[in-house]
N, C-alpha and C positions, 0 to 999 in steps of 0.2 A: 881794772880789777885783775888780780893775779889768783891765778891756781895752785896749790898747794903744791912745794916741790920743783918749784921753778926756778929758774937759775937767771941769771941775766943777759945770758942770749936768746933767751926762749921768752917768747909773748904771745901771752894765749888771745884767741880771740875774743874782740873786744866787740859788743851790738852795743850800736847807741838809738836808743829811740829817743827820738825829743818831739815834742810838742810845743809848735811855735803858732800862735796868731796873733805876730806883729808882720803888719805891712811893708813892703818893700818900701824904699825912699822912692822910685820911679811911678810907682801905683800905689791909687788909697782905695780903702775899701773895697772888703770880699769879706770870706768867712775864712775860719781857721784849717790849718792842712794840717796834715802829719807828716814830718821828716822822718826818712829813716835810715838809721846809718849802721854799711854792716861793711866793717872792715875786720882784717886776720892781720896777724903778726908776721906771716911772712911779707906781705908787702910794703908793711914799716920797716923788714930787718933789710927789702933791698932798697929802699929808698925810695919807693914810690911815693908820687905826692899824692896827697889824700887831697877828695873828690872838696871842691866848694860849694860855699853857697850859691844859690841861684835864685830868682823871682819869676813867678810864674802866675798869672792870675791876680795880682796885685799881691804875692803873699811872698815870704821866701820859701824857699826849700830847697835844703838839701840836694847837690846833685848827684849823691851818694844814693840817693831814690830814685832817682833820674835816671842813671846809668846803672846802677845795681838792681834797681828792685824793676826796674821796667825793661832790661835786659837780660837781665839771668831769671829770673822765676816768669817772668810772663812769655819770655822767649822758649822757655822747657814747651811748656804749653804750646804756643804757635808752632815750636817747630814739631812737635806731637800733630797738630791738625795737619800740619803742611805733610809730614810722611802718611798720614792718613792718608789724604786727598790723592796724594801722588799716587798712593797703589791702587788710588781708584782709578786715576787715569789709564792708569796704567791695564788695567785689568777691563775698561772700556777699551784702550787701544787695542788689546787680544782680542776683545771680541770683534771690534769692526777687523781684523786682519782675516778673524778667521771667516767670518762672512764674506770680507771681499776673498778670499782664497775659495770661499764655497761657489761664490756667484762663478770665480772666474774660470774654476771646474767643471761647474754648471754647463751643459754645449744643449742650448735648444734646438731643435731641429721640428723640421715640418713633417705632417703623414706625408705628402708626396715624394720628400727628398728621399725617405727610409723606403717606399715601395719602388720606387726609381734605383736604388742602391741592391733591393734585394733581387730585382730582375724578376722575369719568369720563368716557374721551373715546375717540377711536381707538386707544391702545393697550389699553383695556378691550376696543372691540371686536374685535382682531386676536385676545388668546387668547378671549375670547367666541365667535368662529367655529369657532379650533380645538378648543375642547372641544367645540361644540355635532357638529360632524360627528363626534365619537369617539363621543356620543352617540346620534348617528343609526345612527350604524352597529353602535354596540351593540344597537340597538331592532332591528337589520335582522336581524341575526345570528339573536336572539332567537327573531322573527315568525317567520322564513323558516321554521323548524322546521314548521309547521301543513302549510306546500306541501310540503316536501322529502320530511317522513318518511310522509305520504300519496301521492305518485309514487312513492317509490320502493320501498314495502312492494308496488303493484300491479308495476313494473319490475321487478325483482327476486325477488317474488314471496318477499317478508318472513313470519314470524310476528306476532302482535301482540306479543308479546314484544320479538321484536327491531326491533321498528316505535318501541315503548316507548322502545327504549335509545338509540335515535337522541337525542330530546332530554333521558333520561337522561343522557348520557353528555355532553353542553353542560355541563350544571348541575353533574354533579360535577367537570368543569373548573374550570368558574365557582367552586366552592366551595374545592376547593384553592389557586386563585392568591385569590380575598380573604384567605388563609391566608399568603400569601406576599411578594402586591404590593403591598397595604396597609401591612405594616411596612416595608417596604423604601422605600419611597414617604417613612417617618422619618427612613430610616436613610441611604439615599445623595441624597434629593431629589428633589423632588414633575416636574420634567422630565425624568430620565431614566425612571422609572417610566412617565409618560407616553409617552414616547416607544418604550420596550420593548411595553407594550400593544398600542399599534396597530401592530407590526409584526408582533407573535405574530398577530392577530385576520386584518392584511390575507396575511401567506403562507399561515396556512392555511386561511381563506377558499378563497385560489386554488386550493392545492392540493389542497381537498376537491374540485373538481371532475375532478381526475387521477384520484381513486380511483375502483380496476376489483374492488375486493372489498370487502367487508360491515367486514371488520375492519380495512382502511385508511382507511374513510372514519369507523368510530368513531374513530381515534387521531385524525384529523385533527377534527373535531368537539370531538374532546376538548380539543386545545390552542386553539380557538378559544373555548370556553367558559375557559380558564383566563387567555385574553387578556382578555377581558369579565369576570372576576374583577379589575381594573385601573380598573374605569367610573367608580370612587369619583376616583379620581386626579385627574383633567382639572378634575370640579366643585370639589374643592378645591383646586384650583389658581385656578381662579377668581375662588373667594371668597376667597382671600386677597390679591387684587390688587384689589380692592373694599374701596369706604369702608362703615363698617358704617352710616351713614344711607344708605346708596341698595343694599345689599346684598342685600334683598328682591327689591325690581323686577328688578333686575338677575341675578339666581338665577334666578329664575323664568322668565326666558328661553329659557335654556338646555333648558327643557322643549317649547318648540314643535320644537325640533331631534328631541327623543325622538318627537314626534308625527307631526314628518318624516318618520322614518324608518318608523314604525308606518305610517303612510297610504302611503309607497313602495311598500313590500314587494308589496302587490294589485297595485299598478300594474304592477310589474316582473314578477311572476308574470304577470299578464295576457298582457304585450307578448312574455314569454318562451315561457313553460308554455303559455299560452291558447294562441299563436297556432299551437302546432306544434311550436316550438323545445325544445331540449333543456334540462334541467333544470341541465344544467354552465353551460348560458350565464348562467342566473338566477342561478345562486349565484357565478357572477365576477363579475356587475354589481353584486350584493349588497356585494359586498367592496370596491367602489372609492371609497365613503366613506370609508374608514377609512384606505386607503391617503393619499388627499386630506390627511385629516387629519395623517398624520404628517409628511408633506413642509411642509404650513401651517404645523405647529408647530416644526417642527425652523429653522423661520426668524424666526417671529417670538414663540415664548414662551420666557420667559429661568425662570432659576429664581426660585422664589418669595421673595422677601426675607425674609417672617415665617420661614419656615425657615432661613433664611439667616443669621439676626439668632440663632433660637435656636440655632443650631451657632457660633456665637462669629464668624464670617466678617461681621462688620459693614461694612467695608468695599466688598465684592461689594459687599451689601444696596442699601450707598449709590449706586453705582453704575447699579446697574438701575435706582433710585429716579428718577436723576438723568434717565435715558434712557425713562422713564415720561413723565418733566416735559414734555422735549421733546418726546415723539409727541404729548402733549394741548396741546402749544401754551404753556405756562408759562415763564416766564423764569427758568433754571437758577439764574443769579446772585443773586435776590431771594428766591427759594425757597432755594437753600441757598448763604447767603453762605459768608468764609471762617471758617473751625472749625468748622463744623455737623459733629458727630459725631451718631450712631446710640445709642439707650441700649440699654446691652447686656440683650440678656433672653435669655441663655444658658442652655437648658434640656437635661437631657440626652434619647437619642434611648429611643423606647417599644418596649415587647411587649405581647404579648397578656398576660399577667401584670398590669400595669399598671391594664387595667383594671379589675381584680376587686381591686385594693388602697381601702383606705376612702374614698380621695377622690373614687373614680371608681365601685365598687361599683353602689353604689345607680341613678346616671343610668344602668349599662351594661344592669343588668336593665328597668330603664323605656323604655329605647329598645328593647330585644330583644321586648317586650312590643309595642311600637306598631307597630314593620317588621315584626315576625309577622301583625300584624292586617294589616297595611298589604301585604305579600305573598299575603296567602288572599283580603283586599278584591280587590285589582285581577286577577290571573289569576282569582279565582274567577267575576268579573263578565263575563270576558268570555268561559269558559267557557261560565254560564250563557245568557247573552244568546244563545251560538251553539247552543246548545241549542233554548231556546223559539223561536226565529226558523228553525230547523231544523224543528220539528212545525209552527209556523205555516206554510210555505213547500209542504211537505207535504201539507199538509190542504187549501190552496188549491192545489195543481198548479202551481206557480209554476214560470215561462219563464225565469225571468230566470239560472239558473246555464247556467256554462259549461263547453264540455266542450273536450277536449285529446286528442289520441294516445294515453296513457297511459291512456286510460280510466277517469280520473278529473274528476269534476265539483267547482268549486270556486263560490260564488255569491259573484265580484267586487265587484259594487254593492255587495250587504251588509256585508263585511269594510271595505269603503273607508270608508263610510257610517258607520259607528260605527267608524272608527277616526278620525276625523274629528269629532267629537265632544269628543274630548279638549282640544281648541282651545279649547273655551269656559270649560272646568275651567282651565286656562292663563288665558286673562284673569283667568278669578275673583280669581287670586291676585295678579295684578297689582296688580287695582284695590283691593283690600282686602287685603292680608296685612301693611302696613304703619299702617294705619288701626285694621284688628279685632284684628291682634297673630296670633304664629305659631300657641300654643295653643288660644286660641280659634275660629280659622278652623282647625283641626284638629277640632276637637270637632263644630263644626257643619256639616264637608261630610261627615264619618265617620257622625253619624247620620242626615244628610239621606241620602245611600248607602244605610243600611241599610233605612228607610221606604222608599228606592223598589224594593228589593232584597225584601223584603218582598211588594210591591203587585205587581210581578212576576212573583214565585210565585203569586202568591194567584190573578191572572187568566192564569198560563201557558195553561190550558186552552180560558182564552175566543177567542173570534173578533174580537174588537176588534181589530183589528192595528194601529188608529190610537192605539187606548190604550196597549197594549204597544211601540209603539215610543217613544213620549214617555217613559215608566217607565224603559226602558230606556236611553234616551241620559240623560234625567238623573240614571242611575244611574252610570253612567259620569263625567258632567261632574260629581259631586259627589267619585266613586271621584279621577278624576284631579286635582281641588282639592288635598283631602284629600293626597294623595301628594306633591304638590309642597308645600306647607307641611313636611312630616314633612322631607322632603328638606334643606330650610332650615333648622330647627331643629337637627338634627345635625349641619350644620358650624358652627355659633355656639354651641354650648354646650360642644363638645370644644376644648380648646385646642391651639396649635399642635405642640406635641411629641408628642402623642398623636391630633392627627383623623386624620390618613390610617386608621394602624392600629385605630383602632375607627369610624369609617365604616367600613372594608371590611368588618372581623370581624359591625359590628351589623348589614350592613344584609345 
């Protein structure tokens, strides 16, 4: 068919549709198909041969449908899905690039590698101070009992009984909050336990000295002893903002503070009890370490990130981490470029239970074994000491005690004097506890201790006062090594999900 205006170079195009159901000669029977034929005039004017017939299905058809209608119209279409599909690929392939580019930016790193990297420096010493005054003050709390419960058995005019229960009644404090403030210290985080501590310790500190009866000033004594059941807290606190190569030296410090406060105590009784003053003034000065220490802390110690890290809270972690860097002077940005994550060591939180489970078993009687000794070693020594130096002082008529209102004699010089002593047990450990290692400097101030605890006994009786007091103080500066190594070892062997709660429980 021609179109109006045509010429006879020009041929329009032509559609042929036909409608065939006769069967090919090669196949019989099927149903009918449609041919469809779509040719243009330009490929008749260049000579192209036009498409034949073909059999398909027993039928003929066209392969003008063949080749036309099942490559140009259904191909428009496939290739429509096929550029679809491709910019999906495509736009999948962006995302896995850009994830593997995230991952591979991504740099995990452990808490020990970033506190190992940030060293120590001034924010080591900010909580270094504040734990060290909770320690003082726990040492004051402690001591003070020797003055307290001797005034005021004569003031009062006590039983030995109830003289007894005075620092009875510390220690069964002390024994129920290690019972309490130690897991908790797991369970909600190593700073606010701290920070509950010294405020149980420093109110009723104070307000033992308000009490006007026998049985107010046990309740109060009691809760101060159950603040000092918390003393595990602050050192683990510590050690875990410390790098484990310098963790030693740096522990060990923290015990000139307990010496501190042991050498205070005479002093303060001196300047209180000696001179005339009242017993309530000495035990409110007693308590103003500890008060110090909460206000210190509550500004500059954050929580501990090993904690931090095992309660899934990595980010905190990171943060504190960051704000370490800066107190010690490190440049945040090179220290932790961008994507530094935290590796997660999410651990859950402990019980006393815990440690009696097989993994822990074994170290928790081993450690119960060594604090037991490590408990009878040092009160027992300075029991004894004050004993023998008590008949020595005796038998010489010795001037040197003092007397108070109360009519009670205390000998000053003496208690200062070998509480002083402990100082050099402190170096010890300094200078060797990284050197000779934690066990073996356990073992060898433990039986140096006992030889001189031994030689001690042995010449209690003699008049050597120059021999007995050497025996004596290096019985002490070996007791006090001895202790602070033990101290060390127990927070490095318990991991973090479980040392609060068995430091307190062990020790």
């Amino acid at each position: 068919m021609k179109g109006n205006g045509s010429d006879n170079n020009t041929i329009d195009t032509v559609t042929t549709i036909s409608y065939s159901a006769i069967p090919s000669n090669d196949v019989t029977g099927g149903s009918s198909t449609i041919s469809l034929t779509d040719s243009n005039a330009n490929r008749q004017k260049s000579g192209e041969e036009l498409p034949l017939s073909s059999s398909k299905n027993g039928f003929t058809t066209s392969s003008e449908f063949t080749t036309s209608s099942s490559s140009r119209f259904p191909r428009i279409e496939l290739a429509e899905n096929e550029r679809v599909n491709e910019e999906k690929r495509q736009q999948q392939s962006i995302q896995r690039d850009e994830q593997r580019g995230n991952y591979l930016e991504e740099e995990i790193i452990s808490v020990d590698d970033v506190i190992e990297t940030i060293g120590v420096g001034h924010f080591q010493l900010r909580i270094l101070i504040a734990s060290g005054l909770s320690f003082s003050a726990d040492s004051m709390e402690i001591l003070l009992l020797s003055f307290l419960s001797m005034i005021l058995q004569d003031q009062w005019d006590l039983s030995p009984n109830q003289t007894a229960s005075i620092t009875a009644c510390v220690f069964a404090g002390a024994f129920v909050g290690t019972l309490i403030l130690g897991p908790l210290g797991d369970r909600i985080g190593r700073r606010p336990v701290f920070l509950l501590g010294g405020i149980i310790i420093s109110f009723f500190g104070l307000t033992t000295a308000l009490s006007r009866t026998f049985e107010m000033l046990l309740l109060n004594r009691f809760w101060v002893g159950f603040g000092v059941g918390g003393l595990t807290v602050p050192f683990d606190i510590l050690a875990e903002f410390l790098p484990t190569s310098a963790r030693g030296k740096n522990l060990s410090c923290i015990e000139f503070f307990w010496t501190a406060g042991s050498m205070s105590v005479p002093l303060v009784a001196y300047i209180t009890v000696g001179s005339g003053r009242s017993w309530q003034l000495f035990v409110m000065v007693c308590a103003v370490p500890c008060l110090a220490s909460v206000i210190y802390g509550s500004i500059y110690v954050p929580e501990s990130p090993r904690w931090l890290i095992s309660c899934g809270r990595s980010k905190e972690a990171l943060e504190i981490l960051k704000q370490a860097a800066t107190v010690n002077g490190k440049d945040i940005d090179v220290l932790f470029p961008k994507g530094v994550v935290l590796k997660d060591e999410r651990e859950e939180s402990s019980n006393f239970g815990d440690l009696f489970k097989p993994k822990w078993r074994k170290l928790t009687v081993n450690l119960w074994g060594v604090f037991a000794g490590y408990a009878i070693g040092y009160y027992g020594t300075i029991i004894a000491v004050a004993r023998v130096f008590e008949r020595v002082e005796d038998d010489m008529d010795s001037s040197e005690t003092t007397s108070n209102d109360s009519g009670v004699d205390f000998d000053y010089s003496a208690i200062f004097i070998s509480s002083c002593s402990e100082i050099i047990g402190t170096i010890i450990v300094l200078l060797f506890v990284d050197r000779v290692g934690r066990v073996p400097l356990q073992v060898y101030s433990y039986i140096s201790s006992g030889i001189c605890f031994f030689v001690l006994c042995f010449f209690a009786t003699s008049d050597k006062r120059g021999l007995l007091m050497f025996f004596a103080f290096m019985l002490r500066v070996f007791e006090m090594a001895g202790n602070c190594a033990t101290w060390l070892s127990i927070t490095e062997v318990l991991s973090t999900e479980i040392r609060s709660t068995g430091t307190s429980l062990i020790s």
